[in-house]
C-alpha positions as CSV (number, residue, x, y, z in Angstrom):
1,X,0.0,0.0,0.0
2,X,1.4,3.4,-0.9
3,X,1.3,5.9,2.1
4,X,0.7,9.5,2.0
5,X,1.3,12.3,4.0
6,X,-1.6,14.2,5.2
7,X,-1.5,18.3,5.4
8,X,-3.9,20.1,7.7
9,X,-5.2,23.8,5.6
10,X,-5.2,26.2,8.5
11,X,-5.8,29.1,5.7
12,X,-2.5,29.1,5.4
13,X,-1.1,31.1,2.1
14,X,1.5,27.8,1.6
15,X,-0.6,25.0,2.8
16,X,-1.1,23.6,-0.9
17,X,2.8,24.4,-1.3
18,X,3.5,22.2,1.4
19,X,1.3,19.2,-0.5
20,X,3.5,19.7,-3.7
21,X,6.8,19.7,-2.3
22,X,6.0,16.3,-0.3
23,X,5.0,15.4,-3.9
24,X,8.3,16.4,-5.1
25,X,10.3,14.4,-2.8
26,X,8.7,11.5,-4.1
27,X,5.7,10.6,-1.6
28,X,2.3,11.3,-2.1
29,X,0.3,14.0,-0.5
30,X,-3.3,14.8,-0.1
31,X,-5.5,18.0,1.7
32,X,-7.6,17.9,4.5
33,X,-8.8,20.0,6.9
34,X,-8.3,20.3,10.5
35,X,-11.9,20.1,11.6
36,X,-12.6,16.3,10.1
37,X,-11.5,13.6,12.0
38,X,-8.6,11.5,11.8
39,X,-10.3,8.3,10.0
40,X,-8.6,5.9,7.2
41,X,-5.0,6.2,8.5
42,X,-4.1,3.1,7.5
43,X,-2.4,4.7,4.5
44,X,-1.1,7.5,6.5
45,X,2.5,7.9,7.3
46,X,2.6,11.4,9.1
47,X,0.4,14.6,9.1
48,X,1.5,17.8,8.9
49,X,-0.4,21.2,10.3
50,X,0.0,24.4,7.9
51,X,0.4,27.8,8.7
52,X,-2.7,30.4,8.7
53,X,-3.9,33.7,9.6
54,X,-5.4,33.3,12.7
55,X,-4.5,33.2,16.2
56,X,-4.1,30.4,18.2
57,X,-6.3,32.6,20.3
58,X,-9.0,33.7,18.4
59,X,-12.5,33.3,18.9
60,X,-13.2,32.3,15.2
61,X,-10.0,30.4,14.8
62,X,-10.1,27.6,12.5
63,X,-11.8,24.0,14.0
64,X,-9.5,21.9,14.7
65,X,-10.2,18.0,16.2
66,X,-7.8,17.7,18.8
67,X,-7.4,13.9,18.2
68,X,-4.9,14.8,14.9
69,X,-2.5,15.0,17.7
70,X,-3.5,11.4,18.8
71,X,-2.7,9.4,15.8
72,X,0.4,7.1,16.3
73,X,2.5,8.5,13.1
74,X,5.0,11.7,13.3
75,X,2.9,15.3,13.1
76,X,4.9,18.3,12.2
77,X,3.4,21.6,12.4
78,X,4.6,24.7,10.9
79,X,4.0,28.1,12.3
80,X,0.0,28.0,13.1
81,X,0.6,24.4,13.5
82,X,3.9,24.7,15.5
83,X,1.7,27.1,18.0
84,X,-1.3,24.8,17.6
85,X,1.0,21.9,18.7
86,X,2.3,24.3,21.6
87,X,-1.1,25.0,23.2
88,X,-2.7,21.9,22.8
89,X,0.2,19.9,24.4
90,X,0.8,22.6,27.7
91,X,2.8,24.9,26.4
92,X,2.0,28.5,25.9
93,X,1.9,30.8,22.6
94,X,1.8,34.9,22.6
95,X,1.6,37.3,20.8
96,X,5.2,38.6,19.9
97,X,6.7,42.0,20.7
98,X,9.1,42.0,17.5
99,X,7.3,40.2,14.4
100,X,9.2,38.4,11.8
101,X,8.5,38.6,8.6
102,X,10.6,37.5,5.5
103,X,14.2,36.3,6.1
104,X,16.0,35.2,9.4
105,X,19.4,32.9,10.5
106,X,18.1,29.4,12.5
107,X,21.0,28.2,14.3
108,X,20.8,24.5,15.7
109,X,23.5,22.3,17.4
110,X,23.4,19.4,14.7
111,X,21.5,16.9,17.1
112,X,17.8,16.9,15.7
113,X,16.9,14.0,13.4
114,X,14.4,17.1,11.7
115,X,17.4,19.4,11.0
116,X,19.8,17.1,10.2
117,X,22.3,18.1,7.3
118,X,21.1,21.5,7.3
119,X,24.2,23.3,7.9
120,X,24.1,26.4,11.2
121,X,23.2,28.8,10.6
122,X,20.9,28.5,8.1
123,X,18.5,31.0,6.0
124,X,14.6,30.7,6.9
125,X,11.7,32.2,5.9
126,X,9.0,33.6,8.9
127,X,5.9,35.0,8.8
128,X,4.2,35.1,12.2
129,X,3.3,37.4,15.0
130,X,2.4,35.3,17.9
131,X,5.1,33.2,18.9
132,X,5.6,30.2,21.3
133,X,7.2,30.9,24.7
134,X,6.7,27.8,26.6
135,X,6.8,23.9,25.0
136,X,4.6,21.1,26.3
137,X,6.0,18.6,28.4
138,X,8.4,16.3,26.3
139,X,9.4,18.6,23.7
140,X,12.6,20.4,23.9
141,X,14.1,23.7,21.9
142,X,16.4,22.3,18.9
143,X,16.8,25.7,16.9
144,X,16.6,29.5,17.1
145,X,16.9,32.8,15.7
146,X,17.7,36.1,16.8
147,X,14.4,37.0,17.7
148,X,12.6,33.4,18.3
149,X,14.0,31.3,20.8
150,X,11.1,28.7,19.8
151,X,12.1,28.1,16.1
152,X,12.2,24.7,16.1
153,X,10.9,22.0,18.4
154,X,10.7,18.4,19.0
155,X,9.6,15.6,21.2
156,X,11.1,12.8,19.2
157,X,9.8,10.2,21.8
158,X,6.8,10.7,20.4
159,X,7.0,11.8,17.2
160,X,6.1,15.3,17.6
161,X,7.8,18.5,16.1
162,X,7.3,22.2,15.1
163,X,9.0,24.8,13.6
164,X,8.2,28.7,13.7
165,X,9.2,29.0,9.9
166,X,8.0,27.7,6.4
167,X,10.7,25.1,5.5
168,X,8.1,24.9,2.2
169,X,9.0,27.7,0.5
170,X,12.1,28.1,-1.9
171,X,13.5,31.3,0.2
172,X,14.0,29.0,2.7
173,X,17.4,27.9,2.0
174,X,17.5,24.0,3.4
175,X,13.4,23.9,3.5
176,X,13.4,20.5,1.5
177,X,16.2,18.7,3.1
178,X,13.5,19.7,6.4
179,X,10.6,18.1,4.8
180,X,12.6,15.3,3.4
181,X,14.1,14.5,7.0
182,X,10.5,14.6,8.6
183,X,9.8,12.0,5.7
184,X,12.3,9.8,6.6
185,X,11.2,9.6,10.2
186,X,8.0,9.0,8.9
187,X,9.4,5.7,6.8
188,X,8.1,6.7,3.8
189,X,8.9,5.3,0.6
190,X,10.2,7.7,-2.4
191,X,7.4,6.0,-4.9
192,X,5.2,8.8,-6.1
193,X,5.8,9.9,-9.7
194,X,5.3,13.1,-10.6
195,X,5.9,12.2,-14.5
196,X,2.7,11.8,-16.5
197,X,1.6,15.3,-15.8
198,X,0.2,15.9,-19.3
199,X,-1.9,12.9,-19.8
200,X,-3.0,13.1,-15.9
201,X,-4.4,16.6,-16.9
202,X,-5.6,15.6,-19.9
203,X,-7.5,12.9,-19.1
204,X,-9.2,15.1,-16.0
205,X,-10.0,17.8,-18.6
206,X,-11.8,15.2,-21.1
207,X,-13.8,13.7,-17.9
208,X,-14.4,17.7,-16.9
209,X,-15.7,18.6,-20.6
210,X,-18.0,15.7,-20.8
211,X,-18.1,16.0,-24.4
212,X,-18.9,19.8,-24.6
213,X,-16.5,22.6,-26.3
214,X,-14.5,25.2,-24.1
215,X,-13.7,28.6,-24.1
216,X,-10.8,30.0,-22.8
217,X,-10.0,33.9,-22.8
218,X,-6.3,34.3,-23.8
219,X,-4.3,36.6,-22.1
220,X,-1.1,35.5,-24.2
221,X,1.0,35.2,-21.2
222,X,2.2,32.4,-19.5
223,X,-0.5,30.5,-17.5
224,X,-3.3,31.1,-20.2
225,X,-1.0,29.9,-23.2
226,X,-0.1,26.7,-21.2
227,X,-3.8,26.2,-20.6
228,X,-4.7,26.9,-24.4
229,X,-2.3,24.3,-25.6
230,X,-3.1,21.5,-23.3
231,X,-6.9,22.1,-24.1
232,X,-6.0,22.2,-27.5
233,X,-3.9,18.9,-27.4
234,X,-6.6,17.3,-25.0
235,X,-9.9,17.4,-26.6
236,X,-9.2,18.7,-30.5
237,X,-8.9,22.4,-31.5
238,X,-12.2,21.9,-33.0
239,X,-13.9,22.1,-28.9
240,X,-11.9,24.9,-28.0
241,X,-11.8,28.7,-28.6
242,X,-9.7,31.0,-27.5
243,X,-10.6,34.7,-26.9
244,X,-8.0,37.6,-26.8
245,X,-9.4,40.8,-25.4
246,X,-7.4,43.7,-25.4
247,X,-8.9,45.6,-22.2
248,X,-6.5,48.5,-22.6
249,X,-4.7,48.0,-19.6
250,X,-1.8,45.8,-22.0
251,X,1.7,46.7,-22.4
252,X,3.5,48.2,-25.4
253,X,2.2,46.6,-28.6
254,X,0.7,43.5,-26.6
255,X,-2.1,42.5,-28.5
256,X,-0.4,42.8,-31.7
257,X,2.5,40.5,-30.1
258,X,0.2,37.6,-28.7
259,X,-2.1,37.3,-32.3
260,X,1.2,37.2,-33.7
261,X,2.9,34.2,-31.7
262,X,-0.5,32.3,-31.5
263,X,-0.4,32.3,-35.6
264,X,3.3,31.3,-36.1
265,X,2.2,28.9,-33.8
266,X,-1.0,27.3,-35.4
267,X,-3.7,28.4,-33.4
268,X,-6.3,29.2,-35.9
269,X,-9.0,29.0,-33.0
270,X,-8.2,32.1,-31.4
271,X,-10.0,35.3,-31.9
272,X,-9.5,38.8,-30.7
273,X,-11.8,41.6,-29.0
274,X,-11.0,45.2,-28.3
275,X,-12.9,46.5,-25.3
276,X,-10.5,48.8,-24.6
277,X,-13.0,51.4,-24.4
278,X,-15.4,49.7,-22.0
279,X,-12.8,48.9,-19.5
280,X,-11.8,52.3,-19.2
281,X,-15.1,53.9,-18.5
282,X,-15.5,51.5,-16.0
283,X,-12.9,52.1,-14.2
284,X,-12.7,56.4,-14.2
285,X,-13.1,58.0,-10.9
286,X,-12.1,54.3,-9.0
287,X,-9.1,53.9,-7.1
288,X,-9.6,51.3,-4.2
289,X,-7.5,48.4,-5.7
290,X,-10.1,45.4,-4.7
291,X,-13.1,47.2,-6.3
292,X,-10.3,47.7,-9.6
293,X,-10.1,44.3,-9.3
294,X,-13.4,43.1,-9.3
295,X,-14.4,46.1,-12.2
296,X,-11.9,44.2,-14.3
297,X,-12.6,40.6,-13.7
298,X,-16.5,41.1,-13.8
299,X,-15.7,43.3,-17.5
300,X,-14.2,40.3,-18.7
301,X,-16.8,38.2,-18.1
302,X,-18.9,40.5,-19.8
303,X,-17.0,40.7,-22.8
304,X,-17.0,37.2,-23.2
305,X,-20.8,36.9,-23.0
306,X,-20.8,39.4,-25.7
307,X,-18.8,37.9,-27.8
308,X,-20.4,34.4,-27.3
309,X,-23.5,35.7,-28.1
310,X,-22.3,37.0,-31.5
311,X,-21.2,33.6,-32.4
312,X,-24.4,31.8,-31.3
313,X,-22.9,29.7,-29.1
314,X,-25.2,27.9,-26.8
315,X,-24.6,28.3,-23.3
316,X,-25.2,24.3,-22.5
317,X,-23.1,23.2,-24.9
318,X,-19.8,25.2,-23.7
319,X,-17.5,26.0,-20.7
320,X,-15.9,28.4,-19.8
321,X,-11.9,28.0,-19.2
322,X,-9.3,30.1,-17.4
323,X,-5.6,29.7,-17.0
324,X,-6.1,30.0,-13.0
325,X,-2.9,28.7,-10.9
326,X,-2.8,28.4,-7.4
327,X,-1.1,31.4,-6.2
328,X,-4.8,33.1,-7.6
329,X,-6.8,31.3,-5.9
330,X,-4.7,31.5,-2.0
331,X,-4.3,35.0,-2.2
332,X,-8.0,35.3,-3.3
333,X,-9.3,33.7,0.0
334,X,-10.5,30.8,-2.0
335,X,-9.8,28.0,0.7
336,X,-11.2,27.4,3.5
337,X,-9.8,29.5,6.5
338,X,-7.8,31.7,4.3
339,X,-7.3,35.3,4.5
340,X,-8.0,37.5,1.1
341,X,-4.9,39.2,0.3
342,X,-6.1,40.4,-3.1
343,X,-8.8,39.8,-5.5
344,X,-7.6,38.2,-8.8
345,X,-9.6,38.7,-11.5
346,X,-10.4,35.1,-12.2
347,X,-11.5,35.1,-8.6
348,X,-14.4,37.4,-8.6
349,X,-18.1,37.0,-7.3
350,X,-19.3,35.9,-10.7
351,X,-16.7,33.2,-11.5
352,X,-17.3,31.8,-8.2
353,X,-20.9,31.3,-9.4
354,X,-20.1,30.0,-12.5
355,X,-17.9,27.2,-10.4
356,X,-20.2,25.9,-8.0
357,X,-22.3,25.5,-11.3
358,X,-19.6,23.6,-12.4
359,X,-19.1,25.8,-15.7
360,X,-15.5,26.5,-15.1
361,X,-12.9,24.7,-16.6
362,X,-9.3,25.6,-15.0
363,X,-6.5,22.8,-16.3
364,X,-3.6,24.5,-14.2
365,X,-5.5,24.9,-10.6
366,X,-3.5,22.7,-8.5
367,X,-0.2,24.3,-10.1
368,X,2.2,26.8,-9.3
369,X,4.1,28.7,-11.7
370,X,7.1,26.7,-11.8
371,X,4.9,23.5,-12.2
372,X,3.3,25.4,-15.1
373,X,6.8,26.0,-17.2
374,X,7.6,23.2,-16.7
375,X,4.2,21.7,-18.2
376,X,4.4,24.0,-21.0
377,X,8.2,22.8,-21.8
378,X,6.7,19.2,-22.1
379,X,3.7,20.8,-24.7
380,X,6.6,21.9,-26.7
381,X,5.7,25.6,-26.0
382,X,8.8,27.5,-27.0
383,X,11.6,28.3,-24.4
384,X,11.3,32.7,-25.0
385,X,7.5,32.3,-23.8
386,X,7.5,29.7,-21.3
387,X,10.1,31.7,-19.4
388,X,8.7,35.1,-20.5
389,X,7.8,37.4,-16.9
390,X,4.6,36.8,-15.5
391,X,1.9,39.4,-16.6
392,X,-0.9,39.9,-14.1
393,X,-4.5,39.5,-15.8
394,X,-5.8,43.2,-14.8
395,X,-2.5,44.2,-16.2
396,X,-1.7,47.6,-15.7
397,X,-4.7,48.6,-13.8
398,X,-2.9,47.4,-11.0
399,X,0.2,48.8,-11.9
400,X,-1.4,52.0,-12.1
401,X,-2.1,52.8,-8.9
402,X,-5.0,55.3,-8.1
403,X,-5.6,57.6,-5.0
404,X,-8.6,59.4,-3.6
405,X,-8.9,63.0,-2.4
406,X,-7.4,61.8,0.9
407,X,-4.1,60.5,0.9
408,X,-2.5,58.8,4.1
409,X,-0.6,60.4,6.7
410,X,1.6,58.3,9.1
411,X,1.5,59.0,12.5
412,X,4.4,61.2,13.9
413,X,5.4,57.9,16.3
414,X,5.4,55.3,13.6
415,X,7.6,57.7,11.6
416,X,10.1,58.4,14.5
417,X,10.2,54.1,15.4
418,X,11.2,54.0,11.6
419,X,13.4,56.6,11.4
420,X,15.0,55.2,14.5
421,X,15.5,51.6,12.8
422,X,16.8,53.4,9.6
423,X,19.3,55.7,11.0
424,X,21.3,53.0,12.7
425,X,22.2,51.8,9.6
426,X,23.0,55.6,8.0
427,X,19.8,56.2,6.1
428,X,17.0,58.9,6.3
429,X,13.2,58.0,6.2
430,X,10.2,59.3,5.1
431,X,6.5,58.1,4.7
432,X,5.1,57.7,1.1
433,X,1.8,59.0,0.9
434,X,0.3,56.0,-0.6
435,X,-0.9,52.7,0.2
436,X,-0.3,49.0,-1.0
437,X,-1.1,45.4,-0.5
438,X,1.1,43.4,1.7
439,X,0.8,40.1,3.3
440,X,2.0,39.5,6.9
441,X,1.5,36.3,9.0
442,X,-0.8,34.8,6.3
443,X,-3.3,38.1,6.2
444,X,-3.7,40.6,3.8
445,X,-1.8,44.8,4.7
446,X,-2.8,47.6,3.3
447,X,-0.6,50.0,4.6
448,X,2.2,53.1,3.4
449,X,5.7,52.4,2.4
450,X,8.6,54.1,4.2
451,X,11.2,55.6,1.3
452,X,14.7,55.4,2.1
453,X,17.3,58.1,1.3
454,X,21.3,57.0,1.4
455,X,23.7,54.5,0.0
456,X,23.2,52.1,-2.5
457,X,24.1,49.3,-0.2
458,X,21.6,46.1,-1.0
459,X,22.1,43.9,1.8
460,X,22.2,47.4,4.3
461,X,18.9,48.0,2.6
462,X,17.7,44.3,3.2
463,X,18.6,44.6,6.9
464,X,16.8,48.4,7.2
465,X,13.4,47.0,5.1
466,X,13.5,43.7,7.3
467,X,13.4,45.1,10.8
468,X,11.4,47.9,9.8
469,X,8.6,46.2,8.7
470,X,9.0,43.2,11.7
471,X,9.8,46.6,14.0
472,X,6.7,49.1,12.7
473,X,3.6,47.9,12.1
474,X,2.6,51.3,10.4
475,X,4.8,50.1,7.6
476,X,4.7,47.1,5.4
477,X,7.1,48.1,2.3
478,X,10.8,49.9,2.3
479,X,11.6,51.6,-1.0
480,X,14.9,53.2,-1.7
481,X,15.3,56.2,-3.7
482,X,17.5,55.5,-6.6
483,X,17.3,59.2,-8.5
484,X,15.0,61.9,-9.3
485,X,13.6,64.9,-6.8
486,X,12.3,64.5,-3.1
487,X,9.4,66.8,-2.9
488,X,7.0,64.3,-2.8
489,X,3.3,65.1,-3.2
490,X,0.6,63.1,-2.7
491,X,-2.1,63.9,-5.4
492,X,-5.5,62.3,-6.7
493,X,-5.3,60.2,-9.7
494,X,-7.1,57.7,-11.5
495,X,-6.7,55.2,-14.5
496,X,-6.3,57.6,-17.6
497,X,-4.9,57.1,-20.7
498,X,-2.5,59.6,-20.2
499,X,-1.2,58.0,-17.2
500,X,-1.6,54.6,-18.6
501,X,0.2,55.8,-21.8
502,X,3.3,57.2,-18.9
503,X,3.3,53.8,-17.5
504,X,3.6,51.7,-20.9
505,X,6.3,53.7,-22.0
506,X,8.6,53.3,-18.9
507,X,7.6,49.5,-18.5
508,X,8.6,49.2,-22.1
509,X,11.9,50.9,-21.1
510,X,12.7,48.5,-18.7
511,X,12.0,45.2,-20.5
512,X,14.4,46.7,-22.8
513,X,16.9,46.9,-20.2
514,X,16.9,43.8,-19.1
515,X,17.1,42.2,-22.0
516,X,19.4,44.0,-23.2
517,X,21.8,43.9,-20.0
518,X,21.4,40.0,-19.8
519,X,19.4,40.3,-16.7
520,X,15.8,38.6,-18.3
521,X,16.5,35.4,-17.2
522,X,18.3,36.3,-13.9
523,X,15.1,37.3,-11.9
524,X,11.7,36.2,-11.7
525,X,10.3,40.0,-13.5
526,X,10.1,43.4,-12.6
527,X,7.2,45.1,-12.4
528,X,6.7,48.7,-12.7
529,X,4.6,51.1,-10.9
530,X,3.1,54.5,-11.4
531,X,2.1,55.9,-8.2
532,X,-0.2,59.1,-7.2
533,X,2.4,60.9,-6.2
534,X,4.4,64.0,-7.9
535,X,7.8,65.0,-7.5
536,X,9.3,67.8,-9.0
537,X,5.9,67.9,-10.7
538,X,6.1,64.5,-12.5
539,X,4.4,61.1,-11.3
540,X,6.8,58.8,-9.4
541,X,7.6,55.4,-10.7
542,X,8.3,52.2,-8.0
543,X,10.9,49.4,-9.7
544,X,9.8,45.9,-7.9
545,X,12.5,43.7,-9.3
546,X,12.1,40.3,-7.5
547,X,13.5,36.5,-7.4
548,X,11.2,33.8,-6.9
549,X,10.0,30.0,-8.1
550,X,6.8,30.0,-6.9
551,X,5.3,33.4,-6.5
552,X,4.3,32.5,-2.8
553,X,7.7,33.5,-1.8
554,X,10.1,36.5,-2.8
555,X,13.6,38.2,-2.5
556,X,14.2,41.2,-4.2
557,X,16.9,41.4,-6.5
558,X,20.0,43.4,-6.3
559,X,20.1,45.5,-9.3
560,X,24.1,46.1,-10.3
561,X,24.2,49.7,-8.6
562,X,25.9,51.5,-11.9
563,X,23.6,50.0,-14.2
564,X,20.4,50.6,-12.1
565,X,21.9,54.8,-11.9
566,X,22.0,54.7,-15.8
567,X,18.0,52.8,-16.3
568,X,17.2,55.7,-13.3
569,X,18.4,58.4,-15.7
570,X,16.7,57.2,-18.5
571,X,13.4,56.7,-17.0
572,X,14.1,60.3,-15.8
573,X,14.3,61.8,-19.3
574,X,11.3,59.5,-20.3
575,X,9.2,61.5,-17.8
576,X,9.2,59.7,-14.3
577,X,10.1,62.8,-11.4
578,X,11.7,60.0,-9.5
579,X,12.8,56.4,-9.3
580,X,12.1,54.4,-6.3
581,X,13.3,51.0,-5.9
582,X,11.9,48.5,-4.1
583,X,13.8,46.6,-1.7
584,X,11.0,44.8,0.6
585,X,10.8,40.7,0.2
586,X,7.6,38.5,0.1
587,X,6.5,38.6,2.8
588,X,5.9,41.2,4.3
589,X,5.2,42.9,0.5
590,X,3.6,41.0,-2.0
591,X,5.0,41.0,-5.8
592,X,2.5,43.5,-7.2
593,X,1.7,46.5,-5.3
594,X,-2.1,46.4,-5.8
């Protein structure tokens, strides 16, 4: 009998993470959550409890059957689940005075059977607020950090262990040889194969389609184009259309680029629809980000009813398909006990609808980005566009970000903490008037930035934007200030073309650069951002240049200091009043500002 490894969804942004990089090492891994009972473990080697945004604490804290902590195989819980394991076994969890979020050092003596050949100190990845300050009785402390004496826990008697940080993502440095250990004392067998991918999807979709025709809106970047071909190769390109709708919100020449590749390639079932127009008016005079979002996603469902209904096609015959991964759906809330970080646009009220109807077809759910490349790669989907940057679906509009006749202000203390944090490292801080999306301890932030004035030191920066944001709560993004004035002004602005015209041209400028610098393949993308805010009378643009796999996890990436100066001056000339770079990992900032 093949045994699996059970993961407990707290909410937690990773828990589905967690599930594929079991998979990864070989063993399989299945989803449950932590209100239903422990039955059929006969095939059950270990259980591990996910992070999540709750507290251990809280009144509507996730349900959770105590009895998971019964079962006679090895339970490993990570951060919500290292807490929940804390509680429930006598010890005691608060809420911390310094919270960690993003990178810190574990240091361990070499002695745990969970951390062995992980070398000390090693890099780890924490997001948490509450901490644990006392361990039940049996367990004893095998590795901590600077700021969390409780990093990493075991009672090896009896097969329980917990660890503060997220050994599942990539930007923790030895996370798999973790997981793999905690495998091992688990006795599982390496027999899962994760080969077969295409004809494993393929034969889900066929049982999905149930003989009816799909279509998919085309977005020509990576996720939809993936999804496009697999549908294509699974059920005939005679079942499936594709729909390209150029919403306005596209970078340089975009349309023209994606009807282009789709042809050299063969697709002959794709169409194209400019609703430029419409998007736009529906957006003017909006600038909360989650109401953008939801504008846009519920427009493109609109379109696509248009256009569906100008081709006759009847309703019971077809389905609807997106190129949804998993990252979309987490950060939309769309598990159970999950916080909402941000609505994606294939994640609105309408497509939900459309899914408990079961009129949704989404080949790449269960997938994360890397899972996805690698898919396409086996489709035969050329290299250039299987590793082309990640485009988000609302495109610009939330790049463009929008501001209403009040701007923020940040209290006088929580600019004096920060300024206290930043000028022990040499630097000068100031609040930006402007708000963005974070994601701290598995909830969603919407909180100002603190700018940075001084060197062009990266790992200073990273050390300033790390305790800052663990330090202040008022905070939850550091951005430095490569060039360009300092008289910043907050000012109301919406989605325009003029501004969205701005925005394309600078973007375009700095695709260029990469590309032409040799840095395109070095980093994950680079998003660029408009913001509401003037200096020297011109709109300030934010660089978010980062590294990742995944997209659940982030560094930024340290731009080569002369070469950044000379993209700085030439966004200057372009228009931009300044150039602020962003030097804040995920978490506590997500990728994409909105």
């Amino acid at each position: 009998m093949m045994k699996k490894i059970v993961i407990l969804d707290f909410g937690g942004q990773y828990a589905h993470l967690i599930a594929t990089r079991i998979r990864h090492l070989g063993v399989y891994s299945e989803i449950r959550f932590p209100a239903d009972a422990p039955t059929d473990l006969l095939d059950v080697a270990g259980v591990i409890l996910s992070g999540g945004p709750s507290s251990v604490y809280a009144p509507d804290r996730p349900q959770f059957d105590k009895a998971w902590l019964d079962v006679a195989v090895p339970v490993l819980g990570l951060c919500y689940g290292h807490q929940t394991i804390a509680m429930e076994t006598g010890g005691r969890v608060h809420r911390g005075e310094i919270h960690e979020f993003g990178a810190a050092d574990l240091r361990h003596d070499g002695q745990s059977a969970l951390l062995k050949g992980i070398p000390t100190p090693t890099r780890v990845w924490m997001s948490h607020g509450d901490e644990v300050d006392a361990v039940g009785e049996g367990f004893k402390v095998v590795g901590s950090t600077d700021n969390c004496r409780f990093a990493a826990v075991e009672n090896l008697s009896a097969g329980r262990f917990g660890v503060q940080f997220h050994p599942e993502v990539t930007h923790s440095a030895h996370g798999q040889i973790l997981l793999s250990n905690f495998l091992d004392i688990c006795g599982c067998e390496r027999n899962w194969d994760m080969g077969g991918q295409v004809e494993r999807l393929s034969q889900k979709l066929r049982e999905q389609a149930q003989g009816r025709k799909v279509f998919l809106l085309v977005s020509g970047g990576v996720d939809s184009t993936v999804a496009f071909e697999l549908l294509n190769k699974a059920l005939g390109a005679d079942r499936v259309l594709g729909l390209h709708i150029d919403n306005g919100l596209m970078r340089q020449n975009e349309s023209t680029a994606v009807m282009d590749f789709m042809k050299q390639q063969g697709f002959d079932n794709l169409r194209i629809a400019d609703a430029s127009e419409l998007f736009l008016s529906r957006l003017d005079g909006v600038w909360e980000p989650e109401r953008k979002r939801k504008i846009i996603g519920d427009t493109f469902l609109d379109v696509q009813a248009e256009e569906t209904a100008k081709l006759g096609l009847d309703p019971e015959e077809w389905l609807l398909a997106q190129g949804t991964i998993y990252p979309d759906t987490i950060e939309s809330g769309g598990t159970k006990n999950a916080a909402t970080i941000k609505t994606h646009h294939n994640r609105v009220p309408a497509i939900l609808k459309l899914i408990e109807a079961g009129k949704i077809v989404e080949p790449l759910a269960e997938l994360y980005k890397d899972e996805v490349r690698a898919l396409g790669e086996a489709l035969g989907i050329p290299h250039d566009l299987v590793w082309r940057h990640p485009f988000p679906g609302p495109g610009l509009g939330v790049r463009l970000l929008c501001q209403g006749p009040q701007s923020p202000e940040a209290t006088p203390e929580s600019v004096q903490a920060a300024s206290a944090v930043a000028a022990a490292r040499g630097y000068a801080v100031f609040a930006l008037p402007v708000r963005s999306v974070g994601v701290q301890g598995d909830g969603r932030t919407y909180a100002q930035p603190a700018a940075l004035t001084g060197p062009c030191d990266w790992k200073t920066l990273e050390t300033v934007a790390t305790e800052l944001t663990n330090r202040v709560r008022a905070f939850n993004r550091v951005v430095f200030h490569v060039a360009g004035a300092t008289d910043f002004v907050a000012i109301e602005a919406y989605t325009t073309r003029s501004r969205l015209q701005l925005l394309r041209t600078l973007d375009a400028e700095v695709t260029s650069w990469l590309k032409r610098e040799g840095f395109y393949e070095t980093i994950w993308q680079m998003p660029v951002a408009l913001l509401p805010i003037l200096a020297g009378g011109r709109e300030v643009v934010v660089l978010r240049p980062v590294i990742s796999r995944e997209a659940m996890t982030a560094s930024f990436w340290e731009a080569p200091a002369d070469k950044l100066a000379e993209l700085a001056a030439r966004l200057l000339e372009l228009g931009a009043g300044a150039v602020l770079y962003d030097c804040t990992h995920k978490p506590p900032g997500t990728i994409e500002w909105e």
